[in-house]
N, C-alpha and C positions, 0 to 999 in steps of 0.2 A: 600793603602789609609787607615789610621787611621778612626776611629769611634769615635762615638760621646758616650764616658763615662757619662752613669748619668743621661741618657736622658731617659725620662718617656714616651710612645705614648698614646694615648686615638685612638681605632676604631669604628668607626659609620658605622649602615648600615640605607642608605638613598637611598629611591626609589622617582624616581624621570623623567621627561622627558628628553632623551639627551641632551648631550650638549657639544661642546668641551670645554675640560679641558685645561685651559687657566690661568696661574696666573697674579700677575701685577709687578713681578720682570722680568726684561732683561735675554736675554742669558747667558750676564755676570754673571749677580747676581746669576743665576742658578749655572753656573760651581762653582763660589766661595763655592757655598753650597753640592758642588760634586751632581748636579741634572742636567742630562744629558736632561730629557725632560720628556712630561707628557701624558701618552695615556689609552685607554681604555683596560680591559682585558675582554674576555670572560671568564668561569669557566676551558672549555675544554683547552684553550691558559695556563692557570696557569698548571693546572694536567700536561699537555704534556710538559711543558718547559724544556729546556735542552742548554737555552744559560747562559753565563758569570753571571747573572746579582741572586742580588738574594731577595726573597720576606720575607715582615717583616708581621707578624711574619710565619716563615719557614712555616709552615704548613697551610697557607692561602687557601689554593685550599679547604685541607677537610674541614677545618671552614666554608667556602663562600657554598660549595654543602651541609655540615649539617642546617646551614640556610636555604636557598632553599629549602632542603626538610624536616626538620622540624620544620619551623619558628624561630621568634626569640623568644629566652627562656623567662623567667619570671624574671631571676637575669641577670646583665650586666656576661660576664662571663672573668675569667682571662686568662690571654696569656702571655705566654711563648714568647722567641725569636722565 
């Protein structure tokens, strides 16, 4: 699978009541965009993973438990792949 060169991401941390993650593009429209489907992770489900698939940017697990446990910073911060 080729990657998308060039491309900038912005990450938000948004608290918020459940909800299922749901877009308003088709299955099709998904695969075209290589997006197989959209689910929730726990903290513990990222640290532990160990299938095919892989998380942007890499190091999500420590980032997502340094917020949890020491809020969010005071500067947005930079990230790395």
């Amino acid at each position: 699978m080729n990657g998308y060169d060039g491309t900038v991401q912005d990450y938000f941390l948004v608290r918020t009541a459940a909800f299922r993650p749901d877009g308003a593009l088709s299955g099709e429209d998904l695969a075209a965009e290589n997006i197989a489907g959209f689910r929730w992770w726990r903290p513990s489900e990222l640290t532990g993973y160990q299938g095919p698939d892989l998380f942007g940017p890499r190091d999500l697990a420590d980032l997502l438990t340094g917020l949890l446990r020491d809020g969010v910073p005071d500067e947005p911060l930079e990230l790395g792949l």
